[in-house]
C-alpha positions as CSV (number, residue, x, y, z in Angstrom):
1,X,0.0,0.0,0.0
2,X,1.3,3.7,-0.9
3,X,1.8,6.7,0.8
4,X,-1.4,8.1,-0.4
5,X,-3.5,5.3,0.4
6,X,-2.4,5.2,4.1
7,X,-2.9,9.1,4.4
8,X,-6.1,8.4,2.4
9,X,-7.3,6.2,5.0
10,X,-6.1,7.7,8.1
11,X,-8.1,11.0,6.8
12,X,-11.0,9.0,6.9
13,X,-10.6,7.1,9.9
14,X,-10.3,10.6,11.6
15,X,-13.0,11.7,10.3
16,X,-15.4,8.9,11.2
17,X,-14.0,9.4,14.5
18,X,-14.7,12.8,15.1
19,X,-17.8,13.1,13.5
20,X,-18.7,10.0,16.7
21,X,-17.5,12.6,19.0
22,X,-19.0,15.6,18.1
23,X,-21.9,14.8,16.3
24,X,-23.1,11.4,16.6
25,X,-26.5,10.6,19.4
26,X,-24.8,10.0,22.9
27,X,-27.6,7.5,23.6
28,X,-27.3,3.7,23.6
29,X,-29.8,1.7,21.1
30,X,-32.2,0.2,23.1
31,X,-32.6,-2.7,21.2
32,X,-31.1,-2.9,17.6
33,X,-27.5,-0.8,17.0
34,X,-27.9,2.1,14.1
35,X,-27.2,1.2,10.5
36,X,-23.7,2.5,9.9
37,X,-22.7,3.7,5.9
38,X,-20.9,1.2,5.5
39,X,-21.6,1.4,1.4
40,X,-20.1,4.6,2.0
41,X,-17.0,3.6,3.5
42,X,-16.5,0.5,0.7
43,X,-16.8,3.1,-1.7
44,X,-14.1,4.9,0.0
45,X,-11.6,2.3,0.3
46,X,-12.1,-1.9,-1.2
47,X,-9.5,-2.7,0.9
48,X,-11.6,-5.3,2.9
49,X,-9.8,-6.1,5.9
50,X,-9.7,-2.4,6.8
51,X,-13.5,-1.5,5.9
52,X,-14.3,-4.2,8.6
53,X,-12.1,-2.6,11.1
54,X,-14.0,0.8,10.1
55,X,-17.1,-0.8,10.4
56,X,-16.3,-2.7,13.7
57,X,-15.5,0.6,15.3
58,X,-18.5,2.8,14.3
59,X,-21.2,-0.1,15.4
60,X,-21.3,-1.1,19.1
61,X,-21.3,-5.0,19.3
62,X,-25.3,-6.2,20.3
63,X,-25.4,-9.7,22.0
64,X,-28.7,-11.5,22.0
65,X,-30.1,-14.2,23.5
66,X,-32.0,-17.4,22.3
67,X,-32.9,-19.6,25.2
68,X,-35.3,-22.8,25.7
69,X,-35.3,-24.8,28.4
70,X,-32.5,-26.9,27.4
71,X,-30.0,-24.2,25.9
72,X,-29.0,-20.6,26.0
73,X,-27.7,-19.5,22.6
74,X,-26.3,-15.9,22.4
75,X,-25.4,-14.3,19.4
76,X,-22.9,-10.9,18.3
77,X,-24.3,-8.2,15.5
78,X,-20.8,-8.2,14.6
79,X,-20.7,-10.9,12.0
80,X,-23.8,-12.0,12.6
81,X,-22.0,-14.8,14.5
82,X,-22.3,-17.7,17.4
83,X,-20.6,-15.9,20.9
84,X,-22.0,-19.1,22.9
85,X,-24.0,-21.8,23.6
86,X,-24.3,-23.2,27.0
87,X,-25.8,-26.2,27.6
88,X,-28.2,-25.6,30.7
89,X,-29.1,-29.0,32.2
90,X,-25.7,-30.4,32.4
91,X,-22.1,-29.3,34.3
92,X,-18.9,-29.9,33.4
93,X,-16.9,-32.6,36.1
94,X,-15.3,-29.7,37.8
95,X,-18.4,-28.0,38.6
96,X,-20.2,-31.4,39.8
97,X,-18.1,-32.5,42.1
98,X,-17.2,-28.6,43.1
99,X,-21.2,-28.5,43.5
100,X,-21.8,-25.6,41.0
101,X,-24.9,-25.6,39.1
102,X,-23.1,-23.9,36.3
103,X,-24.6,-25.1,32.9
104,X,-22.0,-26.7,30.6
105,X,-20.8,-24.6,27.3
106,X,-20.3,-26.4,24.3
107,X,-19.7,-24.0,22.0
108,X,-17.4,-20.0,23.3
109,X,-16.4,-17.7,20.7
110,X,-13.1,-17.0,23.0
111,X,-11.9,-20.5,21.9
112,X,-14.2,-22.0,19.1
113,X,-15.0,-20.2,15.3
114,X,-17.6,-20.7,12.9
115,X,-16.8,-18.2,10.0
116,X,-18.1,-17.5,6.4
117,X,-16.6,-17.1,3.2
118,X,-18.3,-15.9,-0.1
119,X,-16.7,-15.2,-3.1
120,X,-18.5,-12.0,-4.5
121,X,-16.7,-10.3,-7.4
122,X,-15.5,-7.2,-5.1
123,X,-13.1,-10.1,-3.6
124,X,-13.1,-12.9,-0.5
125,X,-15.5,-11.8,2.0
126,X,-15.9,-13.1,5.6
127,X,-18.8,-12.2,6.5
128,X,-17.8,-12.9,10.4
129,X,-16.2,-9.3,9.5
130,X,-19.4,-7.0,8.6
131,X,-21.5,-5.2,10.8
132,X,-25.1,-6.3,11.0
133,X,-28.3,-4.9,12.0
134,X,-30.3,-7.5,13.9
135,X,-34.0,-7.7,14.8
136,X,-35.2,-10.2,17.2
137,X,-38.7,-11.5,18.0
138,X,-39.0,-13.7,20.3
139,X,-36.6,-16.8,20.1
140,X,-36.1,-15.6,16.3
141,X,-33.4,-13.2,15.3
142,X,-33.1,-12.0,11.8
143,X,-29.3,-9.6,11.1
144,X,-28.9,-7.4,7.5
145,X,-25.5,-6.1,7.0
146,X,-23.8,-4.9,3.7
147,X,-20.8,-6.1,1.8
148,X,-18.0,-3.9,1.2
149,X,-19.3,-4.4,-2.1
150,X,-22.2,-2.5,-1.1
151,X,-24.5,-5.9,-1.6
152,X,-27.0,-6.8,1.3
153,X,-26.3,-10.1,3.0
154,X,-29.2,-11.7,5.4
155,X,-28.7,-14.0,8.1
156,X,-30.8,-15.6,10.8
157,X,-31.3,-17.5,14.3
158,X,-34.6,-19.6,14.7
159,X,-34.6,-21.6,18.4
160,X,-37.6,-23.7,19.1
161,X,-39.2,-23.6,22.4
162,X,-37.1,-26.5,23.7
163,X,-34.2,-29.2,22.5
164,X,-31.1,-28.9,21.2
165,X,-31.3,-28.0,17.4
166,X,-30.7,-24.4,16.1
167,X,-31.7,-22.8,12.6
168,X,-29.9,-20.9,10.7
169,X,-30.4,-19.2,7.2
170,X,-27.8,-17.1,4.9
171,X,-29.7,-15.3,2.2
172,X,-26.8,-14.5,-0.5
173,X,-29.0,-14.5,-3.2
174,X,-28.4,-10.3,-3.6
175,X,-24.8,-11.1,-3.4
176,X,-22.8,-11.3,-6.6
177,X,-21.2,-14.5,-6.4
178,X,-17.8,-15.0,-8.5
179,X,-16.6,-18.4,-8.5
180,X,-18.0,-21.7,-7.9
181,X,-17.7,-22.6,-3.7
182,X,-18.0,-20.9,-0.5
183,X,-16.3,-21.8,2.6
184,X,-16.8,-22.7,6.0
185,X,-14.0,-22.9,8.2
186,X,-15.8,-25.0,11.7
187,X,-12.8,-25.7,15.0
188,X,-13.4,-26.7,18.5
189,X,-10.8,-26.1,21.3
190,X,-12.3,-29.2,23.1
191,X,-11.9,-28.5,26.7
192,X,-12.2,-31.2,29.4
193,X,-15.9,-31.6,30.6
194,X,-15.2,-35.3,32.4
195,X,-13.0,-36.7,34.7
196,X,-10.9,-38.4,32.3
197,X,-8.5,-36.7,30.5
198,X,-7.2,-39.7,27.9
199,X,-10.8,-40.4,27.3
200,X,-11.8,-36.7,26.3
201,X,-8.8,-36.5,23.8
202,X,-10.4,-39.3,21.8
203,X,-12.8,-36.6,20.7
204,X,-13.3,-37.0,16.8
205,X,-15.2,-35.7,13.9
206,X,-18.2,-37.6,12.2
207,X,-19.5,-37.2,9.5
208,X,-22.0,-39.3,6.6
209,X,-21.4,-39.6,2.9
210,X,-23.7,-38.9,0.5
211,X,-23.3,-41.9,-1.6
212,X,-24.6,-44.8,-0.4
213,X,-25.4,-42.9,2.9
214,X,-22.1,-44.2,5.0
215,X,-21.0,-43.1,8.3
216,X,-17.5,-43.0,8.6
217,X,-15.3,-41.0,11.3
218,X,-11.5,-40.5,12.0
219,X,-9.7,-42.4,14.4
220,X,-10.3,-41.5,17.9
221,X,-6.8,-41.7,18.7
222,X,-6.1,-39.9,22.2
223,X,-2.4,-39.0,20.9
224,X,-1.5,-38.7,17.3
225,X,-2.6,-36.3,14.6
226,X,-5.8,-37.7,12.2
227,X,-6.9,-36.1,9.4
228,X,-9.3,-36.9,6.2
229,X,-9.9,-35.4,2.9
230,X,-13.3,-35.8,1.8
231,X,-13.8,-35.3,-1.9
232,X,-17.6,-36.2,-2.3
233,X,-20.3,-35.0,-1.2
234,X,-21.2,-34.8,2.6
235,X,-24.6,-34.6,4.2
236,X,-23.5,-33.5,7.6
237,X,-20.5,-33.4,9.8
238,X,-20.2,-33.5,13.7
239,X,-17.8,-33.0,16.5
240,X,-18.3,-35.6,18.6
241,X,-16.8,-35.5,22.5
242,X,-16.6,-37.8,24.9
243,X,-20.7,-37.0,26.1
244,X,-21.7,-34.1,24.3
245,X,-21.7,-33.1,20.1
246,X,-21.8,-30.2,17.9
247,X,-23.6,-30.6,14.3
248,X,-23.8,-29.2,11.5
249,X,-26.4,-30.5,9.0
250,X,-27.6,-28.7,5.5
251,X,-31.3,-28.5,5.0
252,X,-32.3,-29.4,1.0
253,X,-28.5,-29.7,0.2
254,X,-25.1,-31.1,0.7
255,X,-21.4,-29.6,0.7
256,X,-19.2,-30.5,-1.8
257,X,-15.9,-31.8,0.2
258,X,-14.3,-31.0,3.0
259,X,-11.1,-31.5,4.8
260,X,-11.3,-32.7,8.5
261,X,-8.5,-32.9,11.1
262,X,-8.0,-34.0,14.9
263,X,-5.1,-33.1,16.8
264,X,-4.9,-34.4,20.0
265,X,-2.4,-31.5,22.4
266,X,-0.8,-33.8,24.8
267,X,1.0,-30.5,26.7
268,X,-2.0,-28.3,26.9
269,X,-4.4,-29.1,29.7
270,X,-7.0,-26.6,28.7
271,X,-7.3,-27.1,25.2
272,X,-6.9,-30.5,25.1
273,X,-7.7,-31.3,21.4
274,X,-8.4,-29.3,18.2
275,X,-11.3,-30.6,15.6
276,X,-10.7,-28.3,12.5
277,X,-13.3,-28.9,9.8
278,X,-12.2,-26.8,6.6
279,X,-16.1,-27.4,4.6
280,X,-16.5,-26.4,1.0
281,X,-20.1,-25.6,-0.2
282,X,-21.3,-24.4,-3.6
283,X,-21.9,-20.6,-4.8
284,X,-24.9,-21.6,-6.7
285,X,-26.8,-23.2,-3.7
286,X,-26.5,-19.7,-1.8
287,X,-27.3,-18.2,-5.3
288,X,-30.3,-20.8,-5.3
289,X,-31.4,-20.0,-1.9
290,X,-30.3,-23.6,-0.8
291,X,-28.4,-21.9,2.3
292,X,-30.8,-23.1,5.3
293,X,-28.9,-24.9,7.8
294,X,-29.3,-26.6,11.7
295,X,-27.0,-27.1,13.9
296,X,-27.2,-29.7,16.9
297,X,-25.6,-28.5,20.4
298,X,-26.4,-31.0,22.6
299,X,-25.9,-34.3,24.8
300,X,-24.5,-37.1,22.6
301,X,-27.8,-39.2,23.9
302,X,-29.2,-42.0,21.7
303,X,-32.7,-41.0,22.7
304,X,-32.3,-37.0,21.2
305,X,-29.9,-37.3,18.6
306,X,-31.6,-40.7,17.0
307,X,-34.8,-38.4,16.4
308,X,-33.0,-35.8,14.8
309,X,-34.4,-35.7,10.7
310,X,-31.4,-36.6,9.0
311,X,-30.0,-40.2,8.2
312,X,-27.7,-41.7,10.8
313,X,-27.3,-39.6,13.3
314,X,-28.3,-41.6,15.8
315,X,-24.5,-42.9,14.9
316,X,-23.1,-40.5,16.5
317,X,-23.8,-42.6,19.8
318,X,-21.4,-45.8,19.6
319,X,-23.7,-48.4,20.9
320,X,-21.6,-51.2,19.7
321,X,-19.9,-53.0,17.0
322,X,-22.4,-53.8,13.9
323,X,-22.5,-57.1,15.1
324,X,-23.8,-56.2,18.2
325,X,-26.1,-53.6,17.2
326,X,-29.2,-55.2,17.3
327,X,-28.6,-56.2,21.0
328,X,-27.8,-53.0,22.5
329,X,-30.1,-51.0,20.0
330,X,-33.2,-53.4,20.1
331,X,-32.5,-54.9,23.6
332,X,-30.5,-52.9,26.0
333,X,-31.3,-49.3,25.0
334,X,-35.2,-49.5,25.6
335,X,-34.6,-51.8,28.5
336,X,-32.6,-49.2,30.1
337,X,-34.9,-46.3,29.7
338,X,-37.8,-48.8,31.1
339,X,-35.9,-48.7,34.2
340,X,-35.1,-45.5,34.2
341,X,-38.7,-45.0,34.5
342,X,-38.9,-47.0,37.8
343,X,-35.8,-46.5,39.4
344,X,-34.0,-43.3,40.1
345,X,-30.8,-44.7,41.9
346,X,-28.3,-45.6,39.3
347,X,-27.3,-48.5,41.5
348,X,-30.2,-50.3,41.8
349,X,-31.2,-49.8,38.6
350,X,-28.0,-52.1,37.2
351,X,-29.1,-54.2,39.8
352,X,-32.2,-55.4,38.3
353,X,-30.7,-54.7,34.8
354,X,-28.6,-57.6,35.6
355,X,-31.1,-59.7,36.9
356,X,-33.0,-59.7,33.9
357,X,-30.6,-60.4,31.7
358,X,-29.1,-63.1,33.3
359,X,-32.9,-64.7,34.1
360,X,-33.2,-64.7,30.7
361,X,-30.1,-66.8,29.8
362,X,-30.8,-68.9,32.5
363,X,-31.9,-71.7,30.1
364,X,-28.4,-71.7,28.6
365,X,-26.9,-71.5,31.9
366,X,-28.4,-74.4,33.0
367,X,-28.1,-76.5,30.2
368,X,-24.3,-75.7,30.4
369,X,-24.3,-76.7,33.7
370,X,-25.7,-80.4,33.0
371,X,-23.0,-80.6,29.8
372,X,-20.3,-79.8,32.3
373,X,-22.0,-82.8,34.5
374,X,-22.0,-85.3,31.9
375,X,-18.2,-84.4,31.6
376,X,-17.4,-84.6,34.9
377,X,-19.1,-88.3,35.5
378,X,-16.9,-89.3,33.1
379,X,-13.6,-87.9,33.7
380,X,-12.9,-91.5,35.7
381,X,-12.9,-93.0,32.1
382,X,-11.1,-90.4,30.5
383,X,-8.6,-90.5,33.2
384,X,-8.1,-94.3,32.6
385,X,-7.8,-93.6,28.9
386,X,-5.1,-91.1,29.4
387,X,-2.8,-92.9,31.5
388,X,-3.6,-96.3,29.5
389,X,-2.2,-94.5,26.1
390,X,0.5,-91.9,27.8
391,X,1.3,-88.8,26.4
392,X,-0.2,-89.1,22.8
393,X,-2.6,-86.2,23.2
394,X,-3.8,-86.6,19.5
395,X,-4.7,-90.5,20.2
396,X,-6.3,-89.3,24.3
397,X,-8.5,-86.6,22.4
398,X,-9.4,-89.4,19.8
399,X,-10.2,-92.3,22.4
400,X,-12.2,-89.2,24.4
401,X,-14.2,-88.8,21.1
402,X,-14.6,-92.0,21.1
403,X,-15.8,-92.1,24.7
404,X,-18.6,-89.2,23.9
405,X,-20.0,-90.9,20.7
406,X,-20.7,-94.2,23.2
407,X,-22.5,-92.1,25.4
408,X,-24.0,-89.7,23.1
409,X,-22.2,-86.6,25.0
410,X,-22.0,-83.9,21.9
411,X,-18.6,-82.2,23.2
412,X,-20.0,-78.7,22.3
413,X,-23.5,-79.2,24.3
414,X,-21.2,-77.0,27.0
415,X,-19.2,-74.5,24.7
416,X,-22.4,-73.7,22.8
417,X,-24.5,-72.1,25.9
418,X,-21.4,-70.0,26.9
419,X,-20.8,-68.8,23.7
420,X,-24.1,-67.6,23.4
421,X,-23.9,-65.4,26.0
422,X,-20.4,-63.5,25.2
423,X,-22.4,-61.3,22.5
424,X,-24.4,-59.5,25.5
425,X,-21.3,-59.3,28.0
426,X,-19.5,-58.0,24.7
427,X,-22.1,-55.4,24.0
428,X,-22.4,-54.5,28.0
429,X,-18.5,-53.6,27.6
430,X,-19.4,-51.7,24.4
431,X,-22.3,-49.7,25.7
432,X,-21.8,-48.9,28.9
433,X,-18.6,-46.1,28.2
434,X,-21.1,-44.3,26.1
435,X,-24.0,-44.2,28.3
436,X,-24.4,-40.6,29.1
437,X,-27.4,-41.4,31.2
438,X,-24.5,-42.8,33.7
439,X,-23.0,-39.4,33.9
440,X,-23.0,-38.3,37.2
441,X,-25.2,-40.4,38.8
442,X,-23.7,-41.5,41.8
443,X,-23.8,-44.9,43.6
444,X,-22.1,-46.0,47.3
445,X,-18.9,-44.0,47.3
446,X,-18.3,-43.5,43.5
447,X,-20.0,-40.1,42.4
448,X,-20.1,-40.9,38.6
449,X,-20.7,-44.1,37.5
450,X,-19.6,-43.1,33.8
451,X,-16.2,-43.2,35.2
452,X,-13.8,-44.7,37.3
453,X,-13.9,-44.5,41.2
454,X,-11.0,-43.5,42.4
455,X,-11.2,-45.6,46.3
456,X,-7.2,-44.4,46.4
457,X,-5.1,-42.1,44.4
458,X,-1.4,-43.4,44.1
459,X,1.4,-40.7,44.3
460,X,3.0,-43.2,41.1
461,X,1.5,-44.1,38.2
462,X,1.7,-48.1,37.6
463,X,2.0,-49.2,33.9
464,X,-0.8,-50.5,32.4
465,X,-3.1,-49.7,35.7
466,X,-3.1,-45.9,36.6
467,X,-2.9,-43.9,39.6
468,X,-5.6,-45.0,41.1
469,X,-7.7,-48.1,42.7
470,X,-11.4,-48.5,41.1
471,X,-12.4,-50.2,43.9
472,X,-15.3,-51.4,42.3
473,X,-13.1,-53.0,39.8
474,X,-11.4,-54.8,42.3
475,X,-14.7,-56.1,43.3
476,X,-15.3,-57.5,39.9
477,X,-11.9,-58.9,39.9
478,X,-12.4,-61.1,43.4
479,X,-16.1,-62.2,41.9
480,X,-14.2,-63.2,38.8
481,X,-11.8,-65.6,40.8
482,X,-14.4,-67.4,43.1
483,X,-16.4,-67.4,40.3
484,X,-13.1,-69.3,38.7
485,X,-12.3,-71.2,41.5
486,X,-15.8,-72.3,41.8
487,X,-15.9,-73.3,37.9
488,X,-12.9,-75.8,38.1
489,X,-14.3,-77.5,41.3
490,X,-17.0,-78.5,39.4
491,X,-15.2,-78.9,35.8
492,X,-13.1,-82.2,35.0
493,X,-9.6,-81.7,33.7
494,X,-9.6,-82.0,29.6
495,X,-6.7,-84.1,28.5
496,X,-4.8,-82.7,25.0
497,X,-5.7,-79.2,25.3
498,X,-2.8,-76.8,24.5
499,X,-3.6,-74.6,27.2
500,X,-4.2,-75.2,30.8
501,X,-8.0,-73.7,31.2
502,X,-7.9,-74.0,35.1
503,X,-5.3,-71.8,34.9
504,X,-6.6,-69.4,32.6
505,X,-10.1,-68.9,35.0
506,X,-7.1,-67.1,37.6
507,X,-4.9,-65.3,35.1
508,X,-7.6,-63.8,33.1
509,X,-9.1,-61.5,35.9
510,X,-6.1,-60.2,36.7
511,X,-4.9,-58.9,33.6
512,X,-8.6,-57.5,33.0
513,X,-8.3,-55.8,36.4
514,X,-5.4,-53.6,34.5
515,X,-7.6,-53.2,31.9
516,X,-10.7,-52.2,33.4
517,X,-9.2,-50.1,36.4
518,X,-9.8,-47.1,34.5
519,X,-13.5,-48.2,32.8
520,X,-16.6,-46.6,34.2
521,X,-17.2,-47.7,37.4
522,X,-20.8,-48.6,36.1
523,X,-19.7,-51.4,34.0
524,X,-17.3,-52.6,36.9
525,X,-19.9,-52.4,39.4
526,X,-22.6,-54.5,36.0
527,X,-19.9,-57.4,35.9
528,X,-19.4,-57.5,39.7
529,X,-23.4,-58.0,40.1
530,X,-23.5,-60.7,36.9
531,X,-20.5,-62.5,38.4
532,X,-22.3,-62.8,42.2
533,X,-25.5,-63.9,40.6
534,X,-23.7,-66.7,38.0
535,X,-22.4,-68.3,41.1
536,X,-26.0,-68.2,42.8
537,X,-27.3,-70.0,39.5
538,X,-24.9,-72.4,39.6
539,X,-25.5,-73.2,43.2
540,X,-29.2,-73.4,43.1
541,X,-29.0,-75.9,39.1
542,X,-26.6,-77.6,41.2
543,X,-29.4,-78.7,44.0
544,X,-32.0,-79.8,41.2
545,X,-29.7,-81.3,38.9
546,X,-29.5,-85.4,40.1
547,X,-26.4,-87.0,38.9
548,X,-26.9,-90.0,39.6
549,X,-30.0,-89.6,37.2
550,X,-27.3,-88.6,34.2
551,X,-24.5,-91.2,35.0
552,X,-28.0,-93.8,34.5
553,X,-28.7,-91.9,30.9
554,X,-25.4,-92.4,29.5
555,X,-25.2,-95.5,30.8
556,X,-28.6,-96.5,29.1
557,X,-27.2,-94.4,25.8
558,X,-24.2,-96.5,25.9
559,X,-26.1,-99.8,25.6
560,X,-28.8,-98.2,22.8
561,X,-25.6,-97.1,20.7
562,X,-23.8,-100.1,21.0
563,X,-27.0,-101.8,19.8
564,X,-27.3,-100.0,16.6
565,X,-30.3,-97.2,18.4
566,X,-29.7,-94.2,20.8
567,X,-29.0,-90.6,20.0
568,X,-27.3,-89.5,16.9
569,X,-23.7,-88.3,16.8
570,X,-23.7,-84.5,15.6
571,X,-22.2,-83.7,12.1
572,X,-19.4,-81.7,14.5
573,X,-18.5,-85.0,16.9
574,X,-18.5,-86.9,13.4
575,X,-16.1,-84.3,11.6
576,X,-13.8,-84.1,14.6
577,X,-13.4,-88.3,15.3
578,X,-12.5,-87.7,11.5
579,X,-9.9,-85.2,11.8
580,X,-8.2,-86.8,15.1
581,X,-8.1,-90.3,13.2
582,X,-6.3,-88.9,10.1
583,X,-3.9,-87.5,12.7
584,X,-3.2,-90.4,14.4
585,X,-2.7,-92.1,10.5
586,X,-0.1,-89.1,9.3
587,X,1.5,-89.7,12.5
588,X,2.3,-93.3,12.5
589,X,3.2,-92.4,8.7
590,X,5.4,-90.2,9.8
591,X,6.9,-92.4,12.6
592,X,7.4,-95.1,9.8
593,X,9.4,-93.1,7.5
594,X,11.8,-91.8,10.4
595,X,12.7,-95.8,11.4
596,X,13.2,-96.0,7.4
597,X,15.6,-93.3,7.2
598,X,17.3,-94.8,10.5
């Protein structure tokens, strides 16, 4: 810029500011601020960045306020733009356990930005830049500003009288557009609202393709920088934290790409991790009037964000693996708001949760139960078989095949029943750290059952484990090893296997104590419960299942089999005598050809 410019504008400048001195009303603007020439002014000077500064400083800044009874949403004339939202009905972890009732913000102009860019042919304008004139009536607020183009550019705020969704329209249509996109530039300084620290920095971006209508999200890795370049069209994109989620979702349209990135800041305690969404958006939608957006500002809740009106946002809450879904989504989910409607304590309420569940599998558990019977009142003839062949475990599993086939004992009449239940303690461990309705619900001496009780804080950290005891997970862990020791009273020692089970029912709880001391204590306290009541199943099946009644069914089986009648072996115990006797075949095979070579 010249010599003349600068003087050019500085003459300016000081005139605006002494005609506000001398002439302007001394009076504050009751509701709206005055229209500033801000034609005028682009006129003047079409160097942008400046005009803004000029208009900036003739308009005082007017904050309103939206507010339901689940948010408070204020906005600035300046720009036109978000200041805030704060989430009313919820508090950060600080403020819970500090007892504050201060509501939670998810959005703060001081650390977020949600800006503008259209291309008009007077250059790049942000339009988070230009003054604007707002008028607001009731929870509706409708902003004209100018261009330094001298074009009028209409914006507005539409908040319904509760939830968490907010409207927003841009009308460019008077705007000469040059080019073929406009730009939104969406970041998030994600500050810690829960307990956990690690957990919070897996904060990510979502987002859903239009073809094909796939979900697809970046990693949620707690440490390294993740990033995506999206070069088809998008339907919506949201940053989704730990509980809580910020939308953004085009109403009649899509954007055209976008370019998303996550960067976890392992040294910053306050800004914790960075979601930068750079979104590109075509000039003819705006030009179209296809500009209407919503944005969701709310709890990352199954219940709320499944009803919003666009495809798969209920994704946003990660009830489970696919596989899983139609347990936690079909089962679990309503099951747990049915409680919710008769139980207020947390506590109880997983209680009976567990109580259900594991009635329900009681059939399996039982019929495991008599499988593991039918085992164990033969483990006298499987013992002889061992110690009559040695230490040929492929010709002891064979003779034990054997053994079950005589008997009609279908070796996977016990697995079967305990595999059946691992999808629901799989999906437990799946939904349980994304339960918001966990948060802060307190139970015995853990205050939040959506995270870990801390019974003791070490002054070291131990590898693996933390820096703290979850007492409740050390619950879990003892229930796990009586529950263990219990199991391999009453289970028979299995000759050939590779791995020593009995061994496993001890080691197992352990290293899942390390793994779970930093889960929410919720799902801790769930598998404590389910352990306790597994061993009270077992005891009570044990009193009505007779023994003496099974040892007298095999023993009848044995004599029907032998005479051409009795049960029929499964396909499996057929396919795996098969496989055991062709190993026993390449084995003496193989011994022949070594006393060859010899």
């Amino acid at each position: 810029m010249d010599r003349n410019s600068i003087t050019g504008i500085v003459l300016i400048m000081g005139m605006l500011l002494g005609y506000q001195y001398f002439f302007a009303p001394k009076e504050e603007a009751s509701v709206a601020p005055k229209a500033v020439a801000s034609k005028t002014i682009a006129h003047a000077k079409k160097d942008t960045a400046v005009i803004a500064v000029l208009d900036s400083t003739v308009q005082k800044e007017q904050v309103y306020t939206l507010e339901n009874k689940d948010i408070v949403v204020k906005v600035s004339s300046i720009g036109a733009k978000l200041v805030s939202v704060q989430l009313k009905n919820y508090k950060s972890y600080a403020n819970f356990n500090a007892g504050k009732n201060d509501g939670l913000y998810i959005y703060n102009s001081n650390k977020d930005e949600f800006a503008i860019e259209l291309p008009t042919t007077s250059g790049k304008v942000k339009l988070n830049t230009i003054a604007f004139v707002g008028v607001q009536t009731g929870n509706k607020i409708e902003f004209t500003g100018t261009t330094p183009g001298g074009q009028v550019v209409k914006s507005s705020y539409n908040l319904a009288e509760s939830g968490f969704l907010l409207d927003y329209q841009l009308d460019a249509k008077s705007v000469a557009l040059s080019g073929g996109d406009y730009f939104i530039h969406w970041k998030e300084q994600v500050h810690q609202t829960e307990k956990d620290i690690t957990e919070e920095r897996k904060a990510t971006i979502n987002y859903l393709l239009t073809e094909d209508e796939e979900f697809d999200y970046l990693s949620e890795n707690p440490s390294s920088v993740t990033n995506e370049n999206l070069d088809q069209s998008i339907k919506w994109i949201s940053f989704k934290k730990k509980y809580f989620l910020s939308g953004l979702i085009p109403q009649g349209f899509t954007f055209k790409k976008a370019s998303l990135t996550a960067t976890p800041n392992l040294t910053d305690s306050l800004n914790i991790k960075t979601l930068d969404a750079q979104i590109v958006g075509s000039a003819s939608d705006l030009s179209a009037g296809k500009s209407n957006f919503q944005f969701y500002f709310g709890p990352n809740d199954y219940s709320i964000v499944n009803k919003v009106e666009v495809p798969n946002f209920g994704k946003n809450v990660k009830l489970s693996y696919d596989f899983l879904l139609p347990i936690t989504k079909y089962i679990f989910v309503p099951l747990f708001g049915f409680l919710e409607s008769l139980f207020t304590n947390y506590g109880l309420l997983i209680i009976v949760l567990v109580l259900i569940i594991k009635t329900a599998l009681l059939p399996l558990t039982y019929k495991s139960y008599v499988s593991m019977a039918k085992t164990r009142i033969l483990a006298p003839e499987i013992a002889a078989i061992k110690e009559k062949i040695g230490d040929d475990a492929a010709r002891v599993q064979q003779e034990t095949m054997k053994l079950y086939g005589e008997v009609g004992v279908n070796p996977l009449s016990g697995c079967i029943p305990v595999l059946a239940t691992m999808p629901v303690l799989m999906a437990v461990f799946m939904l349980f750290p994304n339960l918001i309705n966990l948060r802060q619900e307190s139970f015995l001496w853990a205050n939040d059952l959506s995270t870990y009780d801390s019974f003791i804080t070490l002054p070291f950290s131990i590898p693996f484990y933390g820096a703290h005891v979850s007492l409740f997970c050390l619950l879990m862990t003892v229930s796990q090893l009586a529950y263990g020791y219990y199991n391999n009273q009453i289970t028979p020692d299995q000759p050939g296997q590779p791995i020593n089970m009995k061994m496993m029912a001890y080691v197992t709880p352990v290293i899942f104590m390390f793994v779970m001391n930093s889960f929410p204590a919720g799902l801790s306290f769930y598998y404590f419960v389910s352990n306790l009541v597994t061993i009270g199943q077992q005891l009570a099946i044990r009193k009505f299942v007779n023994e003496d009644k099974i040892k007298a069914l095999l023993d009848e089986n044995r004599k029907k089999i032998a005479a051409g009648g009795g049960p029929k072996k499964s396909k499996f115990s057929q396919y795996l005598q098969t496989q055991l006797k062709t190993m026993e075949e390449q084995q003496k095979e193989a011994a022949k050809n070594t006393k060859k070579k010899k």
